[in-house]
C-alpha positions in Angstrom: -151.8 -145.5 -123.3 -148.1 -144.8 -123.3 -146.3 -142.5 -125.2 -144.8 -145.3 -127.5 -148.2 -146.6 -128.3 -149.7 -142.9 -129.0 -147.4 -141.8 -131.5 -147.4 -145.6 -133.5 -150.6 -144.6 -133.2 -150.1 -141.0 -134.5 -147.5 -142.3 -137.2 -150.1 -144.9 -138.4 -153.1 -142.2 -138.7 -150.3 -139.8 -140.6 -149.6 -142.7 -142.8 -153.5 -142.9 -143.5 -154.0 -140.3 -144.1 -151.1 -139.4 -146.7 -151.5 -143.0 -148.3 -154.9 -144.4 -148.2 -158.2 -142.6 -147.1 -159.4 -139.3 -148.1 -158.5 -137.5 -145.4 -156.1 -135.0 -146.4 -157.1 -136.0 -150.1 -154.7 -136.4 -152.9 -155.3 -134.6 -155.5 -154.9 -137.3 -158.5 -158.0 -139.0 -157.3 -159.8 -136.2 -156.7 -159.9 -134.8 -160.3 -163.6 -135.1 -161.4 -164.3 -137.0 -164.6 -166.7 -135.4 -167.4 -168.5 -137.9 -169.1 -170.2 -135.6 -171.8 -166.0 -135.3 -172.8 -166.2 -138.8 -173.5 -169.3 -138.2 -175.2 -168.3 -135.5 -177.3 -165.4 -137.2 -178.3 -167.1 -140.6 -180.1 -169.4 -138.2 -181.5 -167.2 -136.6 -183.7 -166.5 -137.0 -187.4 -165.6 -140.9 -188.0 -161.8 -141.5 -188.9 -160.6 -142.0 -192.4 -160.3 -145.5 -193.7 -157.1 -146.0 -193.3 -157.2 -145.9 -189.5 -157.5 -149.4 -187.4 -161.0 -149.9 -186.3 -159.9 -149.5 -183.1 -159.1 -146.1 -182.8 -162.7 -145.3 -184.3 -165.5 -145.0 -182.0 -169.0 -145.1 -182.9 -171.1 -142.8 -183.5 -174.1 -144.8 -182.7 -173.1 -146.4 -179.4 -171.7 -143.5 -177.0 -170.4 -144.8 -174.1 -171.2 -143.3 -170.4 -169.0 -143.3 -168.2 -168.0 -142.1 -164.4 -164.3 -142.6 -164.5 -163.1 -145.4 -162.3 -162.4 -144.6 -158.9 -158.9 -142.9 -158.3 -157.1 -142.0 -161.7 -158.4 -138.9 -163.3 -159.8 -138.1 -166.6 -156.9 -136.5 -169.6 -159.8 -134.0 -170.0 -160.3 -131.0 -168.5 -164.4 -129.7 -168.0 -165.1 -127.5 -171.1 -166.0 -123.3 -170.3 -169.6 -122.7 -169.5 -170.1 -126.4 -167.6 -169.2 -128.1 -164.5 -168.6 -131.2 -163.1 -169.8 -132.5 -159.8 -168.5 -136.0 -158.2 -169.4 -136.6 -154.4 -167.9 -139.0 -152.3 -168.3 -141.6 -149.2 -165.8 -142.8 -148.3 -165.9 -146.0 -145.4 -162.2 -146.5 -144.6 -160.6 -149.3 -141.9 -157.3 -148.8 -141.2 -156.6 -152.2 -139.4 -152.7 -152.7 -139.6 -149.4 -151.3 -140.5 -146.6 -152.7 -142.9 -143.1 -152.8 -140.9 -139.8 -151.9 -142.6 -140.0 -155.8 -143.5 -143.5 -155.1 -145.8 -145.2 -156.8 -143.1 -148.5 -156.6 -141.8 -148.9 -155.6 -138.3 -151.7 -155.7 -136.7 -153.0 -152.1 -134.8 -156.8 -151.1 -133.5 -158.7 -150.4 -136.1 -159.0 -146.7 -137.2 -162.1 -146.1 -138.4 -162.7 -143.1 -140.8 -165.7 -141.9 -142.7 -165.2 -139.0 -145.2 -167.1 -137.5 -147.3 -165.5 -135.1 -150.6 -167.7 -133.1 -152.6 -164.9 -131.9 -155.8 -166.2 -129.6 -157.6 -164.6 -128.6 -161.0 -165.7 -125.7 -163.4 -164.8 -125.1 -166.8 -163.1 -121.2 -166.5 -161.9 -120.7 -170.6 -160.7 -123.2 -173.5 -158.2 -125.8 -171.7 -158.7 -124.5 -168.5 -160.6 -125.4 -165.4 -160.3 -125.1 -161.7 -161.5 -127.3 -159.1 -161.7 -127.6 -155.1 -162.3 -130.1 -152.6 -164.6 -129.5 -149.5 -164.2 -132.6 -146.9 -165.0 -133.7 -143.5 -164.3 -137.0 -141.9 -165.5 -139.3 -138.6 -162.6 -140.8 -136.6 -163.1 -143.1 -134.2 -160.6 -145.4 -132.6 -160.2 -147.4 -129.3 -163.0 -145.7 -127.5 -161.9 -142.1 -129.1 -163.9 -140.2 -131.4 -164.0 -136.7 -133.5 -165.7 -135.1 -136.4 -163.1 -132.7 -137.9 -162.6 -130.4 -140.7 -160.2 -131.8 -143.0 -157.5 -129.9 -145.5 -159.0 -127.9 -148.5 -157.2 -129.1 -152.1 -157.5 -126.7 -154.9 -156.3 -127.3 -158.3 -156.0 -126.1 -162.0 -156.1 -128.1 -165.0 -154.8 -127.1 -168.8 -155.2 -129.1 -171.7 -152.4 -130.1 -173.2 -153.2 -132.4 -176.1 -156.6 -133.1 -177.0 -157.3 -136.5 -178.6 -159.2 -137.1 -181.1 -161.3 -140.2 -183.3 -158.6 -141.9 -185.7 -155.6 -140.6 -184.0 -152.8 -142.5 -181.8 -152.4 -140.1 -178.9 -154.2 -139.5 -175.5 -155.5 -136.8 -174.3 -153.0 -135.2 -171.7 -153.2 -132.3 -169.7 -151.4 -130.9 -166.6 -152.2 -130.2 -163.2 -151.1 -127.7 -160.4 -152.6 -128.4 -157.0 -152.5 -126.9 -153.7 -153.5 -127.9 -149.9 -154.6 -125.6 -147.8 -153.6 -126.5 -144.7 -157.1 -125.9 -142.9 -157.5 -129.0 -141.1 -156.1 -129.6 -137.6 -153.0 -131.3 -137.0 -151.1 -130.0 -134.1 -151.8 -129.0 -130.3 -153.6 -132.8 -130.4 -155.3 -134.1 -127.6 -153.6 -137.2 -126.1 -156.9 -138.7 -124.7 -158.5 -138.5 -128.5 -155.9 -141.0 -130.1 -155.2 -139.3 -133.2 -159.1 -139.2 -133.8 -158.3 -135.5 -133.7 -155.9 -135.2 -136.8 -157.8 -133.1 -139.8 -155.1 -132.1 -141.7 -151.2 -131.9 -142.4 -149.9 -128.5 -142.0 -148.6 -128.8 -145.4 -149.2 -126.6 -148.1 -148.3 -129.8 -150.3 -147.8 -128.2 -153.7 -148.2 -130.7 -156.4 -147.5 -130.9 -160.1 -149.4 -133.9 -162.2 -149.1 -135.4 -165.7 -152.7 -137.0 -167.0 -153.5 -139.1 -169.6 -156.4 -141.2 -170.9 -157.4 -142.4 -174.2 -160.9 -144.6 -175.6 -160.8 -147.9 -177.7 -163.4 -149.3 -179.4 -164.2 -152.9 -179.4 -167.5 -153.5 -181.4 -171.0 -153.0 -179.8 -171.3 -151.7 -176.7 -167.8 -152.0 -175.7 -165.1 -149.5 -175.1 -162.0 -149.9 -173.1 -160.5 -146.6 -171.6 -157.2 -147.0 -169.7 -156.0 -144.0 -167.9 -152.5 -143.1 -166.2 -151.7 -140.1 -163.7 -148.4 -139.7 -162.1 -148.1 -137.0 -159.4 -145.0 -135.6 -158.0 -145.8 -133.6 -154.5 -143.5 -131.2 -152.5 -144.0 -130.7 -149.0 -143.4 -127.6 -147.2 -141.9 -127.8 -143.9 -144.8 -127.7 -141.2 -144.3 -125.7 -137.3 -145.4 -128.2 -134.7 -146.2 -127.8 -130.4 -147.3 -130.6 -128.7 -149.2 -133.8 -129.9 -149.3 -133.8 -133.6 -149.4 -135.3 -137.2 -145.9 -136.2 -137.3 -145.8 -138.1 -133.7 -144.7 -135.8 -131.0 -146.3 -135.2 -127.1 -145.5 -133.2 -124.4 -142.7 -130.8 -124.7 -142.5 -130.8 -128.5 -142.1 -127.5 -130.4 -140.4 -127.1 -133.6 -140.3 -127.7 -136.9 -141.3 -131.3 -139.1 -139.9 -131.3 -142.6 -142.8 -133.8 -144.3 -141.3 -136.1 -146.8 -142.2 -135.6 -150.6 -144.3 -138.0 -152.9 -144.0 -139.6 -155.7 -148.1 -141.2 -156.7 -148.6 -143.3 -159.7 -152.2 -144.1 -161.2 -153.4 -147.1 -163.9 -156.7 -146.7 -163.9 -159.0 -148.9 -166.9 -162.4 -149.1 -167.3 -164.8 -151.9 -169.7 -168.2 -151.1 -170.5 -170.5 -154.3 -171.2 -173.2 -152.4 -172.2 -174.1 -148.4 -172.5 -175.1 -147.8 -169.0 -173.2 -150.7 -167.4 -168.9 -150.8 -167.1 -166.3 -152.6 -164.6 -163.1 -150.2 -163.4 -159.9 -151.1 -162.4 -157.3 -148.6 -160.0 -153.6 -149.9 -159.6 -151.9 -147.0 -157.1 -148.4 -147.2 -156.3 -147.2 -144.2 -153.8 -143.4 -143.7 -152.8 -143.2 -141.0 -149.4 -139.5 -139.9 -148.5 -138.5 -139.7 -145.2 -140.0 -136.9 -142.6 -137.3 -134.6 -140.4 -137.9 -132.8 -137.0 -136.0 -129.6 -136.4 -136.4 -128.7 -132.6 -137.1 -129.8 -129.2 -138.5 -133.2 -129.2 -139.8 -133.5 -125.6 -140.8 -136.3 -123.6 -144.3 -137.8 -122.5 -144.1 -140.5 -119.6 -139.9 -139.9 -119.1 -139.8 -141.2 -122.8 -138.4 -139.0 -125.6 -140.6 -138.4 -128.2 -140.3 -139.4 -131.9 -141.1 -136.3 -134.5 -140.3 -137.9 -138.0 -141.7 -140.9 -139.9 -139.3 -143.2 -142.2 -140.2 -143.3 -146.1 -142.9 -145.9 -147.4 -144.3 -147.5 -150.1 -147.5 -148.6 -150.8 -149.2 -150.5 -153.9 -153.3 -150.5 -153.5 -156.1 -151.6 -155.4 -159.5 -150.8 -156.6 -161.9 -152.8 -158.8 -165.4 -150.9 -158.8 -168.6 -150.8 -160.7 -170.5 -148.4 -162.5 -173.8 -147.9 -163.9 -174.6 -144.9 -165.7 -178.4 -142.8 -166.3 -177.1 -141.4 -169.2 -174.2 -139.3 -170.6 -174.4 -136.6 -167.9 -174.9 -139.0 -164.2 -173.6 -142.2 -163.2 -172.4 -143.9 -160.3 -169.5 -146.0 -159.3 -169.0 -147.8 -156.4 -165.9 -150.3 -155.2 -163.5 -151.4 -152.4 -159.7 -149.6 -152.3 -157.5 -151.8 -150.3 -154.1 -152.5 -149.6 -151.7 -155.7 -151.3 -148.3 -154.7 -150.3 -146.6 -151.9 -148.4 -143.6 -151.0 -146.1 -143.9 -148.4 -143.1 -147.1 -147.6 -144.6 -151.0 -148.4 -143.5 -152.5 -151.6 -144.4 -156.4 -150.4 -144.9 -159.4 -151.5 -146.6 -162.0 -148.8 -147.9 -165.2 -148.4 -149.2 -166.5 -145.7 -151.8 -169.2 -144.3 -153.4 -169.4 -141.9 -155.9 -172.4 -140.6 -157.9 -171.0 -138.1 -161.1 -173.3 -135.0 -162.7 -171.9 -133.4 -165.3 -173.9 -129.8 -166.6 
């Protein structure tokens, strides 16, 4: 392989992993839904009269629900309980859009992942929640399990809504990577199978919102919207890495920030049964190298990656046991992008709330 070819294939496993597949995970589709919140909420007292029957939820006909795929819950776990939502992830990442939003094709990079976020409820409005993960990579011949980045997060409550009222339920959340997983010193024989991580610290700051109409019956509609603003902090690189690289390179990568925006809306057709809906639009700015690039094969190596969009989507389907477990399952793929990975995904969730 020559040095070109590895790092378009080290750029396109960066872009991966920051855009599409769990591997270094972001944190707005990692935030664990509660479906006894949704619960509690219908049961409350019923709205005064004067309210439009569609801001009144039965008492009678709770709905159960998971949370559709990516966009988070406006509610944070109450004290005392915790939420548990593990994940497969079955990922494809068989092209890359140019600077044109083209498709190009690449060899497909495989990735399985699997998350286990788990959030607990620590006093009134706030919880905390982490992300264990390890993935499969396997490309071209090449193959590695590896550890993948940690996320950590805390939620607070900011409004609560309630039966009869016009407002959402919002709340606010800080996240952090930590930078566990590998991602430099790479092997150039492994193909970027070897990436875990982003050097990153990646703090993140994220505005949530979801609200629940009622339709008559057995049907709700819940619409949800995230939007997550993430700063990157500036990574120290040797050799083969995230960023694109090879022999010779030491210095320092300055990872471009993100910009991640969430519509996520769910329909239930009957208590245990309900269709989900993801649209996920990320903007990444532009990466910097600070250093000495190197060369691999008399070539000079490239240390940076140009800023990207993507726009994904996620239909899914979910069938709950009761107000407590469910399970969701769905296809994440890719409908536009530029200088970003064109992927297509497959996820399973199951959801117990306690």
């Amino acid at each position: 392989m020559t040095a070109r070819a590895l790092t378009s294939t080290l750029c396109s496993l960066l872009t991966l992993c920051f855009a599409s597949a769990p591997l270094m995970a972001d944190l707005e589709t990692l935030i664990a839904d509660t479906p006894s919140t949704q619960a509690k909420t219908a049961r409350a007292k019923a709205a005064p009269k004067d309210y439009p029957w569609w801001l009144t939820p039965s008492s009678k006909r709770v709905p159960w629900l998971t949370g559709p795929l990516l966009t988070p819950s406006g509610h944070v776990v109450p004290a005392g309980h915790f939420n548990a939502e593990p994940y497969l992830f079955v990922n494809v990442g068989k092209g890359i859009y140019n600077a044109e939003w083209d498709s190009v094709s690449i060899p497909n990079f495989y990735n399985i992942t699997t998350q286990q976020p788990l959030q607990f409820g620590l006093v009134k409005d706030w919880d905390f929640q982490f992300v264990p993960q390890f993935s499969w990579n396997h490309t071209d011949g090449a193959s590695k399990w590896v550890l993948n980045d940690l996320p950590i997060a805390t939620d607070y409550q900011v409004v609560s809504d309630r039966p009869g009222t016009w407002w959402p339920g919002v709340k606010m959340t800080l996240g952090l990577n930590l930078p566990i997983g590998k991602y430099q010193k790479l092997e150039a024989k492994k193909k970027g199978t070897d990436i875990g991580g982003s050097g990153s610290w990646a703090p993140a700051l994220s505005l949530v919102m979801s609200r629940l109409f009622y339709f008559g019956n057995h049907h709700y509609f819940a619409p949800r919207f995230a939007t997550t603003y993430t700063f990157q902090t500036p990574v120290h690189v040797k050799g083969f890495n995230s960023y694109g690289g090879g022999h010779g390179t030491h210095g320092k990568a300055f990872p471009g920030n993100k910009l991640a925006v969430l519509l996520g809306m769910e329909y239930t057709l009957t208590q245990q049964l309900a269709l989900a809906l993801d649209i996920d639009y990320t903007h990444t700015d532009k990466s910097r190298f600070s250093g000495h690039r190197g060369r691999t094969a008399g070539v000079h190596n490239r240390v940076k990656l140009p800023s990207s969009e993507q726009v994904s989507l996620a239909p899914a389907i979910e069938y709950n046991w009761s107000a407590y477990v469910g399970m969701i399952a769905g296809v994440w793929f890719t409908v536009a992008g530029r200088n970003s990975a064109d992927f297509i995904n497959g996820v399973i969730a199951i959801n117990i709330y306690k």
